[in-house]
N, C-alpha and C positions, 0 to 999 in steps of 0.2 A: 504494500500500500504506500503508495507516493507519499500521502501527507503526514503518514506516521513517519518517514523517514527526514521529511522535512522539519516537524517537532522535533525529533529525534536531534536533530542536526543545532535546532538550536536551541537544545534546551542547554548547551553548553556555554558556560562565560563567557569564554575564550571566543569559542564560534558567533554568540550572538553579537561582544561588541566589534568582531572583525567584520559583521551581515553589517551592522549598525553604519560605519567607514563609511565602507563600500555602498550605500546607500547612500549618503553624502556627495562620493566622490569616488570616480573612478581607481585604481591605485596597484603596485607591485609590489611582491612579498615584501620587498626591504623597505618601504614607505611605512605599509602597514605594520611591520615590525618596530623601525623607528616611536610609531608614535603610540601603538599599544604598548610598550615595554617588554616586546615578547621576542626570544629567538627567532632568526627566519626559520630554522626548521623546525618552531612549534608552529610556524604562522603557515608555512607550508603544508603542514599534517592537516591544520583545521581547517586551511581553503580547502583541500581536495576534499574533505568531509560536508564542505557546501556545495562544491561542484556537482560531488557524486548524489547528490539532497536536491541537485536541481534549482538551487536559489541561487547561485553564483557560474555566469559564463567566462570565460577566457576567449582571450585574445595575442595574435601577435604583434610587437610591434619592436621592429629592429633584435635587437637581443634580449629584451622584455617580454612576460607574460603579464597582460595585464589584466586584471580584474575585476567583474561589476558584477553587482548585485542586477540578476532581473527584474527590469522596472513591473512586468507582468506579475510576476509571483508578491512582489515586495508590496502589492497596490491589495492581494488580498486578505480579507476578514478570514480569520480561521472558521470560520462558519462553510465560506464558499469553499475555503482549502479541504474540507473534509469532504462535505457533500461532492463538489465539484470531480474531485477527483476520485471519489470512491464507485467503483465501476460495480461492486457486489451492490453496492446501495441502489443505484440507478437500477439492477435488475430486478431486486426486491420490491422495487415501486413498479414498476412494471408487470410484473407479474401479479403483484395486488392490484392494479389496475383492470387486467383482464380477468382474473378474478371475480371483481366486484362488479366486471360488465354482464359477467357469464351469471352473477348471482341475480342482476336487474333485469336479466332476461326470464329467466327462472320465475318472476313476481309478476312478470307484465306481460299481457298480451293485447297486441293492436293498441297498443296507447290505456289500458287499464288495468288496471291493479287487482290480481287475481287474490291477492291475499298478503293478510300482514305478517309477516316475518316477527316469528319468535323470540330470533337470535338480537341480541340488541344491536350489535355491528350494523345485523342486514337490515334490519329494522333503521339504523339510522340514514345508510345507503337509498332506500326507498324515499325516506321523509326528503330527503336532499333531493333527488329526483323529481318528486312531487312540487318541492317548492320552488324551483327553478318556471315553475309556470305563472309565477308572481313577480310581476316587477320590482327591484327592490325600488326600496322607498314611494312607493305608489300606494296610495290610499284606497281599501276597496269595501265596500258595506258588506255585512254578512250575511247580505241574500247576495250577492254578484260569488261571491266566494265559495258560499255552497253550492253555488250554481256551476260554477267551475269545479268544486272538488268532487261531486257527482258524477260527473262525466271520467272521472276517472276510479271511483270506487264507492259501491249504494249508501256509505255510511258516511258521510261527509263532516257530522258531528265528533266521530271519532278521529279523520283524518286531522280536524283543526287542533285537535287535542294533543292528539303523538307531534302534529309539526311547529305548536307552541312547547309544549315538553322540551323538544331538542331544540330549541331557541329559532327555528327559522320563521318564525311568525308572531309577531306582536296584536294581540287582542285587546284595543281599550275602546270602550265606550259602544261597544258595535261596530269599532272600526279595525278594519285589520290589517297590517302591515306588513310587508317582506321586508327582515331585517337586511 
């Protein structure tokens, strides 16, 4: 996993303030050694430890390697660094994706709702589906509403009930809302 090895890389001192430099400013082992206080061959071991992390490219230039931090890598939120990069994740959504298409197919026939799901998951899967027939923030009376939620399953008092329970619908006054 990419982004573990990029953590990995700088969870070390040494590694992060030499990421930090290089962030700054372009630079070669013996600059960066200069002004970290560090051996070149420590500063050597813990670039190749961000090269090999993928957070630091190399370049040449006359009898110099020089060194930068990726402006790409260095621009993201560890948020995107995990997600982004984790290829088991993307497939795990995916495959819950078709999934959950295979389970709304399973409840629905021609546009109505053969029955409500048990399970609370599928159960909320449906209500999401259901409520996607509501504009949000559109204001609607609760005759136009039951008159919509009928055409998609006979109980329509129940439907309003399970789709305010999961939050997709706001009910005040006899007016009802798509949150």
């Amino acid at each position: 996993m990419r982004a573990l090895m990029m953590l990995k890389a700088l969870a070390d001192e040494s590694r992060l303030e030499i990421f930090k430099l290089l962030l700054d400013r372009d630079a070669y082992i013996e600059v960066i050694s200069e002004r970290l206080k560090l051996s070149p061959s420590t500063v050597s071991f813990h670039v190749k430890k961000l090269c090999d992390a993928g957070l630091v490219s190399s370049r040449r230039d006359q009898y110099y390697t020089i060194f930068s931090a990726i402006p790409k890598i260095a621009e993201l939120r560890i948020k995107d660094m995990i997600l982004g990069f984790d290829s088991t994740f993307q497939e795990q959504e995916k495959t819950e994706l078709v999934y959950k298409d295979k389970v709304l197919k399973s409840f629905f026939k021609y546009g109505r709702l053969i029955k409500i799901p048990v399970q609370k998951k599928k159960r909320q899967w449906v209500m999401e589906r259901i409520a996607n027939n509501f504009i949000p923030n559109k204001n609607y009376s609760m005759t136009t509403a039951t008159k919509l939620l009928t055409e998609i399953y006979e109980d329509a008092g129940l439907l309003l009930k399970e789709l305010q329970s999961f939050g997709y619908l706001n009910i005040n006054n006899g007016i009802i809302t798509r949150k």
